[in-house]
C-alpha positions in Angstrom: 22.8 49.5 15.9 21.1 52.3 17.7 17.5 53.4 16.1 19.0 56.7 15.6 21.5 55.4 13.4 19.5 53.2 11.3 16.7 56.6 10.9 19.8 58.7 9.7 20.8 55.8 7.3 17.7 55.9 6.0 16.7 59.4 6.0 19.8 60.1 4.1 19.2 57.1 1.7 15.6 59.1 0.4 17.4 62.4 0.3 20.2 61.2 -1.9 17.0 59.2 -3.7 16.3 62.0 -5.4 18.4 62.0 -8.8 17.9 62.4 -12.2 16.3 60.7 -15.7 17.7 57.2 -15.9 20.5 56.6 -18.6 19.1 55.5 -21.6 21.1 53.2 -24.3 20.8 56.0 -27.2 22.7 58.3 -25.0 25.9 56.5 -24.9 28.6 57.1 -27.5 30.9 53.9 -27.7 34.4 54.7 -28.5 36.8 52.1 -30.5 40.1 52.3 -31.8 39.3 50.8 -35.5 42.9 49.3 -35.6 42.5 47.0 -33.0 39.7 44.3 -34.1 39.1 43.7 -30.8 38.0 47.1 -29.9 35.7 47.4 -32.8 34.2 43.9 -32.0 33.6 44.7 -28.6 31.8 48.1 -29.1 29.4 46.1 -32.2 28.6 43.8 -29.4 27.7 45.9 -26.4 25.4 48.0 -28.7 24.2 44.8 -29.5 23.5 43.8 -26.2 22.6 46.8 -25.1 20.2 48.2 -28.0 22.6 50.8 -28.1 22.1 52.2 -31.6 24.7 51.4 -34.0 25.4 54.8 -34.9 26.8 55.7 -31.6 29.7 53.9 -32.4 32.9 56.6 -32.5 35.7 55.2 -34.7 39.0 56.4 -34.2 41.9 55.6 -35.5 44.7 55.1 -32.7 47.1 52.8 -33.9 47.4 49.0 -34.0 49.9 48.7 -31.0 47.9 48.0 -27.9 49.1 50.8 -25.5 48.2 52.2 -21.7 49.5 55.7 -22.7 49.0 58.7 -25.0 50.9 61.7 -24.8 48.7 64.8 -24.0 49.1 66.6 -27.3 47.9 63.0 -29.2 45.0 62.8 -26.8 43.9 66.2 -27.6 44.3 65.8 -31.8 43.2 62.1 -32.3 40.8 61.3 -29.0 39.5 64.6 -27.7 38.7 66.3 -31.0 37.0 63.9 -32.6 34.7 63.5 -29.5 34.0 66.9 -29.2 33.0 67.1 -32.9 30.5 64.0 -32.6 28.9 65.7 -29.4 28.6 69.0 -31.0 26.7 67.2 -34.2 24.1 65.2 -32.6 20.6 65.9 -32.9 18.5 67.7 -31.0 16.8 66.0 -27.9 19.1 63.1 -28.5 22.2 64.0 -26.4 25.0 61.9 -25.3 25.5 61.7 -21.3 28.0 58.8 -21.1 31.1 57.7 -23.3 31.9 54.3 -23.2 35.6 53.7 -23.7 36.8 50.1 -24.7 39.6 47.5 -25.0 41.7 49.0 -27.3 41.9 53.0 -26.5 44.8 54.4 -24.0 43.4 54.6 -20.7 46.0 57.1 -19.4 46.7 60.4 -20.8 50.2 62.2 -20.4 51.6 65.5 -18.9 50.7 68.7 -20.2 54.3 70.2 -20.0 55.7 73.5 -18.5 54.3 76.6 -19.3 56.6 78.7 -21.6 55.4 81.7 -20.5 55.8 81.1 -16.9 59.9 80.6 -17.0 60.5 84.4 -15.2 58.4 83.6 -12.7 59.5 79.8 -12.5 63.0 80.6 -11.8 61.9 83.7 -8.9 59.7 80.6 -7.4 62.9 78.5 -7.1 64.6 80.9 -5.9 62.6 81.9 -3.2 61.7 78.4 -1.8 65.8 78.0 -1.5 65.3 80.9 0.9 62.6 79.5 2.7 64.8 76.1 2.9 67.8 77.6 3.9 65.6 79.7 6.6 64.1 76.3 7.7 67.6 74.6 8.3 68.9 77.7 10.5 67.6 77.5 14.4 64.2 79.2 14.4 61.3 79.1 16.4 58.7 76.9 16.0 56.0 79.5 15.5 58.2 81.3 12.7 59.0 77.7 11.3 55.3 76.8 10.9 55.0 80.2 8.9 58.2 79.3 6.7 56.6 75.6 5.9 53.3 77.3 5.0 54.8 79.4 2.8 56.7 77.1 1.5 54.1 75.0 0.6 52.7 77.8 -1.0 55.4 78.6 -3.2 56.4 74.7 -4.1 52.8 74.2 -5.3 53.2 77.2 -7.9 56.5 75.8 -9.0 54.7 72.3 -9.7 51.9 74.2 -11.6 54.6 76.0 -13.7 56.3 72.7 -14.1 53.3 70.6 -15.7 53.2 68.2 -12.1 50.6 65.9 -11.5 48.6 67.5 -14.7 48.4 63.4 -16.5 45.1 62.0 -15.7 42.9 58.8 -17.0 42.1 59.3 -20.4 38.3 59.1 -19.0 38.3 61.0 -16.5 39.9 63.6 -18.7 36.8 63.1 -21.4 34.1 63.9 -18.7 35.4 67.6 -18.7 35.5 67.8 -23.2 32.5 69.7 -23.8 34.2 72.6 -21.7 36.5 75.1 -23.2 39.8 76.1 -21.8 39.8 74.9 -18.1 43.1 74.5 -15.8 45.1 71.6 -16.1 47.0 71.1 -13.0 45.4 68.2 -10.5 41.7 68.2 -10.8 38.7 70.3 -11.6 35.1 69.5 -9.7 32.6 66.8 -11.0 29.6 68.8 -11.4 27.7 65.5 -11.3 28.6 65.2 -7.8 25.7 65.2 -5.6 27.4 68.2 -3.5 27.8 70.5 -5.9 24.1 70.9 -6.5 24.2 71.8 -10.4 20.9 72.4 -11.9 21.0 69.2 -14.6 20.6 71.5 -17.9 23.4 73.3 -16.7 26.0 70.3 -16.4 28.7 70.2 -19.0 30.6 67.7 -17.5 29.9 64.0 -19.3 30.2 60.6 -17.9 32.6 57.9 -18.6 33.0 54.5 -18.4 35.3 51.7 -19.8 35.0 48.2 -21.3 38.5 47.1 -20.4 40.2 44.7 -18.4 44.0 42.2 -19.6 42.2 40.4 -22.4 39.4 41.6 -24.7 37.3 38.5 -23.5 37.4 39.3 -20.0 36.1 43.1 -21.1 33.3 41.2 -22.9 32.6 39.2 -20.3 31.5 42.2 -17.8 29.0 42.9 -20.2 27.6 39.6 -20.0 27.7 39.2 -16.4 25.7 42.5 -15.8 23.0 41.4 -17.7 22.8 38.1 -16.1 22.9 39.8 -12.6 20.0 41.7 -13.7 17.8 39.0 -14.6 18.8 37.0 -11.1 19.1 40.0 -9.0 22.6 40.5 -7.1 22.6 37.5 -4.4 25.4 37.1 -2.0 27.3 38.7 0.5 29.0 42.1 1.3 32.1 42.4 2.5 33.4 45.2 4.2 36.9 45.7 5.2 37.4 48.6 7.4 40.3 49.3 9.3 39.1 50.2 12.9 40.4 54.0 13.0 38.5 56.3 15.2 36.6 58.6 13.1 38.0 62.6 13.8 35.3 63.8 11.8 37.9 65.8 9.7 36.7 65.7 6.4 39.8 63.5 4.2 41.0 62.2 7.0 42.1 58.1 7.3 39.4 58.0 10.7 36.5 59.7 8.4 37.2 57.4 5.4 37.3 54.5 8.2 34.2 55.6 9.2 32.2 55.4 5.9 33.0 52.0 5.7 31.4 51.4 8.5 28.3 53.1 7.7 28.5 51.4 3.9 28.0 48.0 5.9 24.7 49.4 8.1 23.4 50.8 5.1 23.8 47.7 3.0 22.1 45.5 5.9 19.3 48.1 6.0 18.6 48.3 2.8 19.7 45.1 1.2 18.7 41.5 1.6 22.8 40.5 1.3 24.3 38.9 4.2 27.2 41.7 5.5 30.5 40.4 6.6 32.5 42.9 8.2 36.4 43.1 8.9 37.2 45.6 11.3 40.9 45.8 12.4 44.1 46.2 10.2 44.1 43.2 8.7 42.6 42.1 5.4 40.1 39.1 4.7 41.9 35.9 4.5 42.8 34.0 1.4 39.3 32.1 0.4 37.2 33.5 3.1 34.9 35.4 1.1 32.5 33.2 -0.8 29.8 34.2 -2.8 31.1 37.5 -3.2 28.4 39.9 -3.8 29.7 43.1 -2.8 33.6 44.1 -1.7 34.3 47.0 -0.4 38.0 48.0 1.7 41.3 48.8 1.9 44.7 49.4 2.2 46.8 46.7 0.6 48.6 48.7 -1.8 49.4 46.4 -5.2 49.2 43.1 -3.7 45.7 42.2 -4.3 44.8 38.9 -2.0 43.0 36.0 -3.5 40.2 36.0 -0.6 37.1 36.7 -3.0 34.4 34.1 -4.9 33.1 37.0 -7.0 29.5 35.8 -8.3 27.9 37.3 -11.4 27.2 40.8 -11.3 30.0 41.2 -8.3 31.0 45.1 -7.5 34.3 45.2 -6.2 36.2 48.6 -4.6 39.6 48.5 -2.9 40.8 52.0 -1.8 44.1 52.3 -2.3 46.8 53.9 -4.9 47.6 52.6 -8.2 45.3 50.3 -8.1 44.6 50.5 -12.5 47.9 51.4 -13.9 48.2 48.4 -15.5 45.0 47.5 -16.1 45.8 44.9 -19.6 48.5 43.1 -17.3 47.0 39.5 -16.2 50.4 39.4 -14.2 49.7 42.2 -12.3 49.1 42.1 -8.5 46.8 45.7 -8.7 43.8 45.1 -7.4 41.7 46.0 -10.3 43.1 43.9 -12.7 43.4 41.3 -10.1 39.6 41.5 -9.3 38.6 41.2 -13.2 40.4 37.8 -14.0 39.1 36.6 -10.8 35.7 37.5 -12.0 34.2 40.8 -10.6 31.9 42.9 -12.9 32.6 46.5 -12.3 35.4 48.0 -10.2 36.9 51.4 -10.2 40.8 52.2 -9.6 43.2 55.4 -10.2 46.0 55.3 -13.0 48.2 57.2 -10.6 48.6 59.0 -7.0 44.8 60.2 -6.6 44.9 61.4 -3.3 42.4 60.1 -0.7 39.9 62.8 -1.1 40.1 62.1 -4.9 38.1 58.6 -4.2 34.4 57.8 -4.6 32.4 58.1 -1.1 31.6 54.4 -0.9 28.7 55.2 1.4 27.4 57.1 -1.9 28.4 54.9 -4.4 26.7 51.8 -3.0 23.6 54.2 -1.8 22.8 55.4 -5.5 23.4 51.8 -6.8 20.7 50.4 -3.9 18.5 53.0 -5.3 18.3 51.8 -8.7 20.8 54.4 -10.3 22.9 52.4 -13.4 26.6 51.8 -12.5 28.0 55.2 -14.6 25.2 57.1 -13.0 26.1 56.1 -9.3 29.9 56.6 -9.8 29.8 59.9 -10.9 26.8 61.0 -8.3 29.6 59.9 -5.8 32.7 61.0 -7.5 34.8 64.4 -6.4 37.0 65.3 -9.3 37.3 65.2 -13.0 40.6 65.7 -15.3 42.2 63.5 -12.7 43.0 59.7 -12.0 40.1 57.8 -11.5 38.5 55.2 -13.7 35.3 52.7 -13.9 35.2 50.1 -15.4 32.2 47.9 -15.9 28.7 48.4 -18.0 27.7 51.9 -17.5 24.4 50.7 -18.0 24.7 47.8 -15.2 21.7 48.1 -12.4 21.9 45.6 -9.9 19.2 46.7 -7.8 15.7 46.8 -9.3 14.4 51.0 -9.8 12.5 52.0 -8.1 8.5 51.3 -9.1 9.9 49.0 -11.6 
């Protein structure tokens, strides 16, 4: 590694240093579903643990089925509402930042629906992207077929806003934006937490979210556990970093960009870290059991088929970039990666509940960069997160800080 390199690295580690207050236990609002037992035990003991006080504990009643889904119209009535409310009654200098969702609440929130009052324009949309199709399957040139397909594009993404497509989100990720009023829901709407976007903090709207969850109720209790352990120790281990040796275009959402912070994620973590970094650099994934003492994962692209190649030690963060990763989240069957990860012992991990989109992800160079400087797990994620009311979700202690703040 060149010195210019490692001075960027670092120079960029103080900038993005500079952040806000640290999360404090009284300003998380813990959210059960009071017909689960489960759910309301969990929440009584992560306060517990925590000192979070028991007054920001947010009963709802959601039914005594255990279910991924809620349709949109539920999650506004019997989730949103009732959230809203609670913020908009709590006491002055004492305000929630984070929500912390748990075993027991849907972690996926349906469709919105077609607009009614779109149908005229709906059907004139139709009919002129069969134009443009029909135009496209005649002999044309290819500078007038570039201008068709544009156009097209155009047209086809009015028709899916009309239509209600890709408007379902996580149920989380939908919660960061319910202090706002009336905002569009069709994809996804900026985090103004992002460190990009610059907001002035007593201007932010936008809450954080995070989730005690996981296939059984003891493995969601168990990450609370293992957080606070971690703590005491300090994270020990090693890093790996799977990366998939794609040139980096320097086109911002490209594969070779994303590539590339990988790459930089595992100089950073050997700069400013005393964990030993393992990197994998070509197509291929880790091997079965090669990863011991498990520290730190960080990689992708096995989509669903999560492979068995990590010993995750306590306080382990795990990432895999890739689709779908958390649609089932409760299934200990599933081969998803973040369930997969959580029986096998990891203590936070972030997924989406559907097709996110590349650009949708957190920038892992970010991520890990606010953890290393003492930011709390919830804090970090949403520092490095694009989007909210879309299809990403952490799970793990939002208070979790595995690397010592700094003067602390």
């Amino acid at each position: 590694m060149n010195r210019y390199l490692a001075g960027f690295v670092i120079l960029i580690g103080l900038f993005f240093g500079e952040i806000a207050a640290a999360l404090e236990p009284n300003e998380i609002l813990v959210i059960v579903n009071k017909d689960i037992s489960a759910s309301e035990e969990l929440g009584q003991y992560y306060c517990q643990r925590r000192n979070v006080p028991e007054e920001n504990i947010l009963v709802l009643s959601l039914g005594k089925a255990l279910v991924d889904a809620i349709s949109r119209d539920d999650y506004d009535k019997n989730i949103a509402e009732p959230v809203r409310k609670r913020l908009a009654g709590q006491k002055p200098g004492q305000p929630i930042r984070c929500l912390l969702t748990t075993y027991g609440v849907p972690y996926k929130v349906g469709p919105r629906g077609p607009l009614k009052e779109q149908q005229e324009r709906f059907k004139q949309l139709e009919t002129t992207a069969g134009q443009y199709e029909k135009q496209l399957r005649d002999s044309q040139p290819a500078d007038v077929n570039a201008r068709i397909n544009k156009e097209l594009g155009r047209v086809k993404a009015e028709i899916d806003w009309i239509s209600g497509r890709e408007t379902e989100a996580s149920v989380d990720n939908e919660l960061s934006l319910v202090l706002f009023g009336a905002y569009e829901l069709y994809r996804w709407q900026p985090n103004q937490w992002n460190r990009h976007t610059r907001y002035p903090e007593d201007l932010i709207l936008t809450v954080m979210v995070c989730r005690l969850d996981g296939p059984s109720p003891q493995i969601a209790r168990g990450l609370i556990d293992k957080a606070i352990s971690a703590e005491k120790t300090g994270l020990h281990g090693f890093a790996y970093i799977d990366s998939r040796g794609i040139p980096d275009d320097k086109k911002a959402g490209s594969y070779g960009n994303f590539d590339q912070k990988l790459r930089n994620l595992a100089v950073l973590l050997r700069i400013r870290t005393t964990l030993q970094v393992k990197e994998e650099r070509t197509d291929k994934l880790f091997e079965p059991k090669s990863c011991p003492q498990t520290a730190i994962y960080c990689g992708w692209y096995s989509l669903k088929k999560y492979v068995d190649s990590f010993d995750f030690v306590d306080g382990a963060i795990g990432a895999h970039i890739a689709s779908f990763e958390a649609i089932d989240l409760r299934d200990p069957n599933s081969t998803e990666w973040c369930p997969s990860m959580l029986i096998h012992g990891v203590t936070a991990t972030f997924g989406p509940v559907a097709e996110p989109y590349l650009t949708a992800f957190p920038n892992p160079e970010e991520f890990f960069l606010e953890l290393i400087n003492g930011k709390c797990l919830v804090e970090a994620f949403y520092r490095a997160l694009p989007f909210c009311s879309w299809q990403m979700m952490l799970i793990g202690d939002p208070l979790y800080t595995p690397f010592a703040r700094k003067g602390s």
